[in-house]
Gaussian input, Z-matrix of N, CA and C with variables (Angstrom, degrees):
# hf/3-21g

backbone

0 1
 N
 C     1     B1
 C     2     B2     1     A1
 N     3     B3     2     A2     1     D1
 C     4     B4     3     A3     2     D2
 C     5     B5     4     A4     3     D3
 N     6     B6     5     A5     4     D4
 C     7     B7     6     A6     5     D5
 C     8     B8     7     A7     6     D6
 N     9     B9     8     A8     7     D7
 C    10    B10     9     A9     8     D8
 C    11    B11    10    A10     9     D9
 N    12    B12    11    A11    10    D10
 C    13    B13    12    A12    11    D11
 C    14    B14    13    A13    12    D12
 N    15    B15    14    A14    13    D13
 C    16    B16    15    A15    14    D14
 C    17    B17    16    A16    15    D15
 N    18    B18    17    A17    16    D16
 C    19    B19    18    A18    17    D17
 C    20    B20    19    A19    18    D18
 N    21    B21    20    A20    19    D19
 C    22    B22    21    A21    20    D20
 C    23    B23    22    A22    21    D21
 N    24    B24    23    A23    22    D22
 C    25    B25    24    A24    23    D23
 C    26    B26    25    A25    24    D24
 N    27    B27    26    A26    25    D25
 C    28    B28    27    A27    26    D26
 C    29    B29    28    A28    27    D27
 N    30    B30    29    A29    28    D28
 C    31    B31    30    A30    29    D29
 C    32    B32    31    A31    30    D30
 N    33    B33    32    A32    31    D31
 C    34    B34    33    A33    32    D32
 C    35    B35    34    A34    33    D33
 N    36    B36    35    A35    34    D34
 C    37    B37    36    A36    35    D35
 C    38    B38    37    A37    36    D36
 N    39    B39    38    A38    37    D37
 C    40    B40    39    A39    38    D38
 C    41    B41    40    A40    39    D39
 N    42    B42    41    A41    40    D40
 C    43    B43    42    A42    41    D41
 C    44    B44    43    A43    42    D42
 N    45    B45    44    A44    43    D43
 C    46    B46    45    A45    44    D44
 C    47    B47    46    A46    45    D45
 N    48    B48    47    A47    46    D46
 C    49    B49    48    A48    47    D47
 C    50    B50    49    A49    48    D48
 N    51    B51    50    A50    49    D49
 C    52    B52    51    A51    50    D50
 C    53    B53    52    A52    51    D51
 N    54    B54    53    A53    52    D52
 C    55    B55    54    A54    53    D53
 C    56    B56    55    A55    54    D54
 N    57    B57    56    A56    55    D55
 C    58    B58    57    A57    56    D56
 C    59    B59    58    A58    57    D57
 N    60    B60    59    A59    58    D58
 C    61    B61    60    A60    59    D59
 C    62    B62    61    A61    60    D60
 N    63    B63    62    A62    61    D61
 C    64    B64    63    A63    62    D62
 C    65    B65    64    A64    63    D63
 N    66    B66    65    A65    64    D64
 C    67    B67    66    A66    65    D65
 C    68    B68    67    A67    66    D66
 N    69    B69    68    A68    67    D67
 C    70    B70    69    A69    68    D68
 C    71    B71    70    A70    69    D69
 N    72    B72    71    A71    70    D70
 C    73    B73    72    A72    71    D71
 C    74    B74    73    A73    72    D72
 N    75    B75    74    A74    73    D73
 C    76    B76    75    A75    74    D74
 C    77    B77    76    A76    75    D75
 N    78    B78    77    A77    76    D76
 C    79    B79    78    A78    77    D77
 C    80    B80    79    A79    78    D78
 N    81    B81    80    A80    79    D79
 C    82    B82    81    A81    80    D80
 C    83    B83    82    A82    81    D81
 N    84    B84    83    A83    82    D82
 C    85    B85    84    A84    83    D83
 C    86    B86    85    A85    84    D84
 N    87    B87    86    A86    85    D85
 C    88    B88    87    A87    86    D86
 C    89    B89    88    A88    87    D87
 N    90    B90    89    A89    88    D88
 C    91    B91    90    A90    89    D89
 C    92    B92    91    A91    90    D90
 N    93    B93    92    A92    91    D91
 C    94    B94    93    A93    92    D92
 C    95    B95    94    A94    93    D93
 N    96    B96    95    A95    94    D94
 C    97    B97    96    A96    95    D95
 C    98    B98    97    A97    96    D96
 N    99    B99    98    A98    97    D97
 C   100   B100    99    A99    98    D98
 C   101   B101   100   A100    99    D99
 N   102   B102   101   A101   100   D100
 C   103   B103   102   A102   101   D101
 C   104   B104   103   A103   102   D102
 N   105   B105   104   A104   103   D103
 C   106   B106   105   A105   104   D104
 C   107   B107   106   A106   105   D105
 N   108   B108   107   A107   106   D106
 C   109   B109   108   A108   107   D107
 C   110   B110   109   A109   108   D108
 N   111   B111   110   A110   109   D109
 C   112   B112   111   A111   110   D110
 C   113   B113   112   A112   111   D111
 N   114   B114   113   A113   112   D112
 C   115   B115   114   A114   113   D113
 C   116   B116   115   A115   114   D114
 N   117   B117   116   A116   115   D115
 C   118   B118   117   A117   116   D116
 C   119   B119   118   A118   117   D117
 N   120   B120   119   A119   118   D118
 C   121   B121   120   A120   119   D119
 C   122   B122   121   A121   120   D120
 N   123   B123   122   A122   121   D121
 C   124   B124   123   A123   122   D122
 C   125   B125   124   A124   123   D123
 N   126   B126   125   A125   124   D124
 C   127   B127   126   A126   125   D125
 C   128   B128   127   A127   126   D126
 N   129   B129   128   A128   127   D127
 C   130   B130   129   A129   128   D128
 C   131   B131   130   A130   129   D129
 N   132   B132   131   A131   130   D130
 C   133   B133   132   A132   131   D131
 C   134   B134   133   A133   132   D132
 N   135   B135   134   A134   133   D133
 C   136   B136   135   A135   134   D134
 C   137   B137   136   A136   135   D135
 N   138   B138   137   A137   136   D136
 C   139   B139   138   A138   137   D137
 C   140   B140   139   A139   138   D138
 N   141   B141   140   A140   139   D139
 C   142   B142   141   A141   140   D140
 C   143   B143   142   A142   141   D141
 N   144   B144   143   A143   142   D142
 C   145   B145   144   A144   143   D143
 C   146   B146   145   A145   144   D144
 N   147   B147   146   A146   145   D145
 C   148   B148   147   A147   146   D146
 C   149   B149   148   A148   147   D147
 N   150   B150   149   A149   148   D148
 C   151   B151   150   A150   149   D149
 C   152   B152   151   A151   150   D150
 N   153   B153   152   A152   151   D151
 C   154   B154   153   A153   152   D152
 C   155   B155   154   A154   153   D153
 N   156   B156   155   A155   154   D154
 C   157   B157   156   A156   155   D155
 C   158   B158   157   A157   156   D156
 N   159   B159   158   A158   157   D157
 C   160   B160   159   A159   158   D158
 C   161   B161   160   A160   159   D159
 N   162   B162   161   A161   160   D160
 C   163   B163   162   A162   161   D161
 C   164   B164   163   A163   162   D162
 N   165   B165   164   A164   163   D163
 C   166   B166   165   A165   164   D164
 C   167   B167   166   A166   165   D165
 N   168   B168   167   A167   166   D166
 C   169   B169   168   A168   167   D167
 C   170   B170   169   A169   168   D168
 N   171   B171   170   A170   169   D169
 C   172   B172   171   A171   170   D170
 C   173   B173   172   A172   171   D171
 N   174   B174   173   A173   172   D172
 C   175   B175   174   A174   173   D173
 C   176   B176   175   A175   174   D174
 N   177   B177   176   A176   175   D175
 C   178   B178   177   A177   176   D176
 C   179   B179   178   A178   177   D177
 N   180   B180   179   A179   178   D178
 C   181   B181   180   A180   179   D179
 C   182   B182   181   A181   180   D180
 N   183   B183   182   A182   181   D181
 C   184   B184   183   A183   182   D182
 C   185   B185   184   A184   183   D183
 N   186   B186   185   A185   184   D184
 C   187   B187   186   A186   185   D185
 C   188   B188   187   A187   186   D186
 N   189   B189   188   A188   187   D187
 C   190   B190   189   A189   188   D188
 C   191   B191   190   A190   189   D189
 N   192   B192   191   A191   190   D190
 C   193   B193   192   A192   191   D191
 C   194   B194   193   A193   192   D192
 N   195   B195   194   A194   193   D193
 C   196   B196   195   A195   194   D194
 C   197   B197   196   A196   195   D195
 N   198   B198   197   A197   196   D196
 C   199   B199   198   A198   197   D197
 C   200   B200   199   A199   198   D198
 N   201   B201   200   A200   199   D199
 C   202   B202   201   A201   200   D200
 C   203   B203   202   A202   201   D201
 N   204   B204   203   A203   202   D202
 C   205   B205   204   A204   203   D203
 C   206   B206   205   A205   204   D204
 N   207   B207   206   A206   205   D205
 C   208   B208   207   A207   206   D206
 C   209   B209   208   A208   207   D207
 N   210   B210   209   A209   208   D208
 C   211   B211   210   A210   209   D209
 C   212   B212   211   A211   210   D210
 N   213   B213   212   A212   211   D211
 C   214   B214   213   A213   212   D212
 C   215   B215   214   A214   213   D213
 N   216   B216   215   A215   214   D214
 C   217   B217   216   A216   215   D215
 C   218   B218   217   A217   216   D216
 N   219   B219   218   A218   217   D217
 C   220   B220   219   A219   218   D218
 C   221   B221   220   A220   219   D219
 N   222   B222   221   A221   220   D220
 C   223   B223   222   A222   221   D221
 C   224   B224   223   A223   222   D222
 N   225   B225   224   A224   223   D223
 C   226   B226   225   A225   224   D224
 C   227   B227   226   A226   225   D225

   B1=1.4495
   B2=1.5297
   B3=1.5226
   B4=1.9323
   B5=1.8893
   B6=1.8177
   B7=1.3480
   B8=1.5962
   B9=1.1202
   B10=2.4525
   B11=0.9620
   B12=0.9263
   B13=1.3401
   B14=1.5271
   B15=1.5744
   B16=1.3048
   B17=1.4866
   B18=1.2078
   B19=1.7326
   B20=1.3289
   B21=1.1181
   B22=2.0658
   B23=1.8351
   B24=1.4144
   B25=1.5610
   B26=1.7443
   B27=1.5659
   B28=1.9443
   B29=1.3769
   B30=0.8787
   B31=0.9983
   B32=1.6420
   B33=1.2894
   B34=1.8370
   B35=1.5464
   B36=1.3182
   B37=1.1004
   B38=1.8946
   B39=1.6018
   B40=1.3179
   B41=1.5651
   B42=1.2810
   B43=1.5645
   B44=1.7909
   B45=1.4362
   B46=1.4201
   B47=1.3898
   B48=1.6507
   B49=1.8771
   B50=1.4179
   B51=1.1171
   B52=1.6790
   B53=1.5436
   B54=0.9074
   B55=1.8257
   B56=1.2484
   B57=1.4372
   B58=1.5245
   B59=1.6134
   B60=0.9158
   B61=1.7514
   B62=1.3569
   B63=1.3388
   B64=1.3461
   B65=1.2100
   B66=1.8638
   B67=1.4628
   B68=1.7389
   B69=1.3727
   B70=1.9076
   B71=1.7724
   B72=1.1808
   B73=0.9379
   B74=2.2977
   B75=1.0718
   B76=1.6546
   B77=1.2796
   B78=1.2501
   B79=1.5333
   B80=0.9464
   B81=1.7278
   B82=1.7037
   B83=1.0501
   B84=1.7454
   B85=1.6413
   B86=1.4464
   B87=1.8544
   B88=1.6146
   B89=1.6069
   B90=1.7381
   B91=1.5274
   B92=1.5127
   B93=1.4099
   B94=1.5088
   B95=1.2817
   B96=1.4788
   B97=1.5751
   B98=1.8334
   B99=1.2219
   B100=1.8192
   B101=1.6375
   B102=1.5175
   B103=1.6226
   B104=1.6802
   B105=1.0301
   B106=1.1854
   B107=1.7634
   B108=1.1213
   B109=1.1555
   B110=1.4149
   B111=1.6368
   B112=1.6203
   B113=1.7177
   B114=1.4453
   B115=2.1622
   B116=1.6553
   B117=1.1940
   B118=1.6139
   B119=1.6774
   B120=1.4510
   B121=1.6904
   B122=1.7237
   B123=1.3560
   B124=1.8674
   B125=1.3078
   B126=1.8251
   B127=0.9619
   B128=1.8853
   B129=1.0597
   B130=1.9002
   B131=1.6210
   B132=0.7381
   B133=1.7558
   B134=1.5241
   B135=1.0422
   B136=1.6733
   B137=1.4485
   B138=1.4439
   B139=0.9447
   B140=1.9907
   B141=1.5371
   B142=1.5502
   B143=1.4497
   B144=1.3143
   B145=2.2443
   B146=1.4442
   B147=1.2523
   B148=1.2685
   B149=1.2795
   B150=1.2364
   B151=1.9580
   B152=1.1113
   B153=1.6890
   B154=1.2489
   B155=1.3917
   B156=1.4969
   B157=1.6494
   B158=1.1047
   B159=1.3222
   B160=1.2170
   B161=1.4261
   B162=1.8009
   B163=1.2744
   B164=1.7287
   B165=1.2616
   B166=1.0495
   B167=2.0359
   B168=1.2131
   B169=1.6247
   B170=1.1516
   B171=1.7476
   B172=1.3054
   B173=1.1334
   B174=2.0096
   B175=1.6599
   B176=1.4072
   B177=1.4273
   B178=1.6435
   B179=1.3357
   B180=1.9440
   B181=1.0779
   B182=1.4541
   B183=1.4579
   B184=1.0198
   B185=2.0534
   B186=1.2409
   B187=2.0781
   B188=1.1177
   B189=1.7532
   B190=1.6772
   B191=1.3272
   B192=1.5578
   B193=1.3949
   B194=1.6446
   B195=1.3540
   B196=1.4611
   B197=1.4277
   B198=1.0632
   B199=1.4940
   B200=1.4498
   B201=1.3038
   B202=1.6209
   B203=1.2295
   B204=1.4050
   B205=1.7654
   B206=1.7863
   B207=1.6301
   B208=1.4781
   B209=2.0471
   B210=0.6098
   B211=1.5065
   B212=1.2360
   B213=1.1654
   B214=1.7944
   B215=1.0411
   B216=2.0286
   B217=1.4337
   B218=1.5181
   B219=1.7372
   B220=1.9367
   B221=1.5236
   B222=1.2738
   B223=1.6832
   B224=1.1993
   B225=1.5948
   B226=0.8905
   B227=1.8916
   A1=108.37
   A2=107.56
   A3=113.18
   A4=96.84
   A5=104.17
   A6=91.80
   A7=141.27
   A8=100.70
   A9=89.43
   A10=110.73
   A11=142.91
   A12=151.07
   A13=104.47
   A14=102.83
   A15=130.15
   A16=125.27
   A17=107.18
   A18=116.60
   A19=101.06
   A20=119.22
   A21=117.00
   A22=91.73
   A23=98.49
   A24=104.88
   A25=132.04
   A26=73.34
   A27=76.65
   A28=99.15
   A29=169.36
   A30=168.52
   A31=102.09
   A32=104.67
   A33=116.09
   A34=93.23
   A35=114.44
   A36=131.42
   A37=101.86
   A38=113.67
   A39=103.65
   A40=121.86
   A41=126.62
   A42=113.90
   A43=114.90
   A44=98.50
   A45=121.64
   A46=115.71
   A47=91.91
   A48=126.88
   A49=106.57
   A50=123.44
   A51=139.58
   A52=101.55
   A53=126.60
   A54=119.91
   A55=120.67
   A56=109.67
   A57=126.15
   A58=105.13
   A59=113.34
   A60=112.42
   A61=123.51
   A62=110.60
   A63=99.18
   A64=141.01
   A65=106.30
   A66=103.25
   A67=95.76
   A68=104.11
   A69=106.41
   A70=104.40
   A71=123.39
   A72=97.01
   A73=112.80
   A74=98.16
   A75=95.44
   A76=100.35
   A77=144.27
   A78=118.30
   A79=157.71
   A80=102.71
   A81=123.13
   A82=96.87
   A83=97.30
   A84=128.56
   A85=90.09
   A86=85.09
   A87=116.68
   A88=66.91
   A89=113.31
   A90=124.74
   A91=104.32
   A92=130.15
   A93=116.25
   A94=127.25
   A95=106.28
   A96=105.64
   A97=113.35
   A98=93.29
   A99=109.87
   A100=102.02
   A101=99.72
   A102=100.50
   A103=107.94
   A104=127.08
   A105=127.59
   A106=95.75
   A107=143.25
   A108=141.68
   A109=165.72
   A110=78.34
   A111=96.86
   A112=91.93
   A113=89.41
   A114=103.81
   A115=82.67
   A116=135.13
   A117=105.73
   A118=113.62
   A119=106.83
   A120=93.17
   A121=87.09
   A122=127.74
   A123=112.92
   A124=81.11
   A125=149.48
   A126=151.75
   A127=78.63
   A128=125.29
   A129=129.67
   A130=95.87
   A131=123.23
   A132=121.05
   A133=79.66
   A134=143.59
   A135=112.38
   A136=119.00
   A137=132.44
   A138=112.49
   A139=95.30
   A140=120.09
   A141=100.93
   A142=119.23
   A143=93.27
   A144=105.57
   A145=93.91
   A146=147.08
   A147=126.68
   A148=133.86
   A149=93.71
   A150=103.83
   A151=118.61
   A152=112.11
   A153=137.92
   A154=112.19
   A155=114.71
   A156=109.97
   A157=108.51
   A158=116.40
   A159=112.08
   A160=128.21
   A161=110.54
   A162=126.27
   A163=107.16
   A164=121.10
   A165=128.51
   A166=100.56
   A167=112.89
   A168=92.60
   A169=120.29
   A170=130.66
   A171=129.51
   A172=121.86
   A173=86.29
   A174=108.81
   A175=108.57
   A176=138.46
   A177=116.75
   A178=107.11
   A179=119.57
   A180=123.38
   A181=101.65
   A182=143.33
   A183=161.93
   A184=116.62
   A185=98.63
   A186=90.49
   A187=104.35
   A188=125.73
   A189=118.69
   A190=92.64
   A191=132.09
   A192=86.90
   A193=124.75
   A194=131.08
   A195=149.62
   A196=107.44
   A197=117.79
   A198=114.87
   A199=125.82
   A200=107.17
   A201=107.21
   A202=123.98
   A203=101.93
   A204=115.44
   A205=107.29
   A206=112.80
   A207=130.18
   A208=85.35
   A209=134.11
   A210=130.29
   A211=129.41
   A212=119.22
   A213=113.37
   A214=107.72
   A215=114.97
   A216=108.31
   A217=89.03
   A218=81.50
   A219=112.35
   A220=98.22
   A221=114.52
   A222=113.49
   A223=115.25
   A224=143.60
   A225=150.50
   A226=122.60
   D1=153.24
   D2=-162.91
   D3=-92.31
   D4=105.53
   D5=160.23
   D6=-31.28
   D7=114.22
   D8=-177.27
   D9=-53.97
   D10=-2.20
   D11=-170.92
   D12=-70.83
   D13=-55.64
   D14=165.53
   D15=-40.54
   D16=-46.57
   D17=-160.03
   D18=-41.31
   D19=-70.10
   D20=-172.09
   D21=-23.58
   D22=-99.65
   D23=175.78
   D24=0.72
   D25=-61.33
   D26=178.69
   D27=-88.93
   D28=38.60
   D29=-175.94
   D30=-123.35
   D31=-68.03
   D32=-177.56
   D33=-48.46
   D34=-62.85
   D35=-155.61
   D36=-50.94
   D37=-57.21
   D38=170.28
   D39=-70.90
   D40=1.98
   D41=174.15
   D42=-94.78
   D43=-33.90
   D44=141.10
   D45=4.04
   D46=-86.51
   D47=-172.40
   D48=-67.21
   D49=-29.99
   D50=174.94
   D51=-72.67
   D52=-56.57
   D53=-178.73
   D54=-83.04
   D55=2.50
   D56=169.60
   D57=-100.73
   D58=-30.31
   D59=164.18
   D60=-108.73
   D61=14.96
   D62=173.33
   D63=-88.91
   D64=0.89
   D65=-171.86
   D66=-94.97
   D67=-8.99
   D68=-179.21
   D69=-73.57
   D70=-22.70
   D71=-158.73
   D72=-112.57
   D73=-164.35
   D74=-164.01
   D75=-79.95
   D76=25.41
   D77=-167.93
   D78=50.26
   D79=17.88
   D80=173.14
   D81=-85.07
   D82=-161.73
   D83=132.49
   D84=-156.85
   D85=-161.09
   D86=-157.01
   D87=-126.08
   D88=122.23
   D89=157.38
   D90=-65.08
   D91=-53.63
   D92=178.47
   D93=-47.27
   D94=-23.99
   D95=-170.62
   D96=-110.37
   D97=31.80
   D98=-173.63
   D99=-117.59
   D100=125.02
   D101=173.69
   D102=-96.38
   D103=-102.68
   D104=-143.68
   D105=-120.70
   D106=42.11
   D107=144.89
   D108=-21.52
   D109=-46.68
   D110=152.61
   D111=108.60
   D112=160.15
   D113=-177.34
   D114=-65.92
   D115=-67.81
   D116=-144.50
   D117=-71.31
   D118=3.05
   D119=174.76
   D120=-93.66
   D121=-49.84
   D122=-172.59
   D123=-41.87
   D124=-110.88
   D125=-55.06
   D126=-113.01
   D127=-28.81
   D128=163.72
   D129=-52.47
   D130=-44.63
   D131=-143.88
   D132=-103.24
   D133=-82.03
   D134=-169.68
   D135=-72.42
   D136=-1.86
   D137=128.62
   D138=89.16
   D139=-160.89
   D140=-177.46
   D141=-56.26
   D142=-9.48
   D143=-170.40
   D144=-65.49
   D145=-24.34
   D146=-164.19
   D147=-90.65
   D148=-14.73
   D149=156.39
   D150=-42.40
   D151=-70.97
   D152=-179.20
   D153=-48.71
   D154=-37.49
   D155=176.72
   D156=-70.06
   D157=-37.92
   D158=-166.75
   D159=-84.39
   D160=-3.12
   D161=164.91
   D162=-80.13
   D163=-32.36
   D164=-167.83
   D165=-83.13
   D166=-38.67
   D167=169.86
   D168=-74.63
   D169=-14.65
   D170=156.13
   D171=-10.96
   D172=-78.29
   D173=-179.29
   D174=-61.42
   D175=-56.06
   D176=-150.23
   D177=-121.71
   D178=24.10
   D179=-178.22
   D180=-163.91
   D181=34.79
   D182=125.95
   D183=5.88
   D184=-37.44
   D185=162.22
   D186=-123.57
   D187=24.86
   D188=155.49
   D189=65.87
   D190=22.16
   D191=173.30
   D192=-74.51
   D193=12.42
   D194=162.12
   D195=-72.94
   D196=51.82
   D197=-179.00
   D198=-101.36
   D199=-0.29
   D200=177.34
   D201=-96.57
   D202=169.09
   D203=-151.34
   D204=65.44
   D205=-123.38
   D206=-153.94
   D207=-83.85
   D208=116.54
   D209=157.62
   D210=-82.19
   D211=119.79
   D212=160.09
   D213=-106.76
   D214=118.60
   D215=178.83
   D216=-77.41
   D217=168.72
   D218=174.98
   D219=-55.82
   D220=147.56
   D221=162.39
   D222=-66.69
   D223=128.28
   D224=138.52
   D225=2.20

C-alpha cells in the first residue's frame, strides 16, 4: 500500500505519465478507472454520448443524487 505521505508525488508523477502518452493513444478512457479529473475529461471520454446521458439523467435522475465516481450532471 502507497504511503500518504506520498500522494502529492504519486499523483504528479501519474498525470505526468498521462501527458506523456496521451498523444499515442485513442481518446477514451475506462470511467471506473478515472479519479478526480474533472467534467471536461468525463465529457472527452463519452465523447458525442454525453448529451444524451445527460438528457437522460434529467429525466430519471433530475437532483443527481447518483453522483458518485464519473458523474454526468442532468442537462440543464
Amino acid at each position: 500500500m502507497p504511503d500518504p505521505a506520498n500522494t502529492k508525488r504519486i499523483t504528479e508523477w501519474t498525470k505526468a505519465y498521462w501527458e506523456a502518452l496521451r498523444p499515442y493513444s485513442a481518446g477514451g478512457a475506462y470511467v471506473n478507472f478515472m479519479m478526480d479529473e474533472g467534467e471536461e475529461r468525463i465529457r472527452a471520454t463519452y465523447r458525442e454520448s454525453y448529451a444524451r446521458l445527460a438528457s437522460l439523467k434529467k429525466k430519471y435522475d433530475p437532483t443527481n443524487l447518483f453522483r458518485v465516481n464519473q458523474n454526468i450532471k442532468p442537462a440543464a
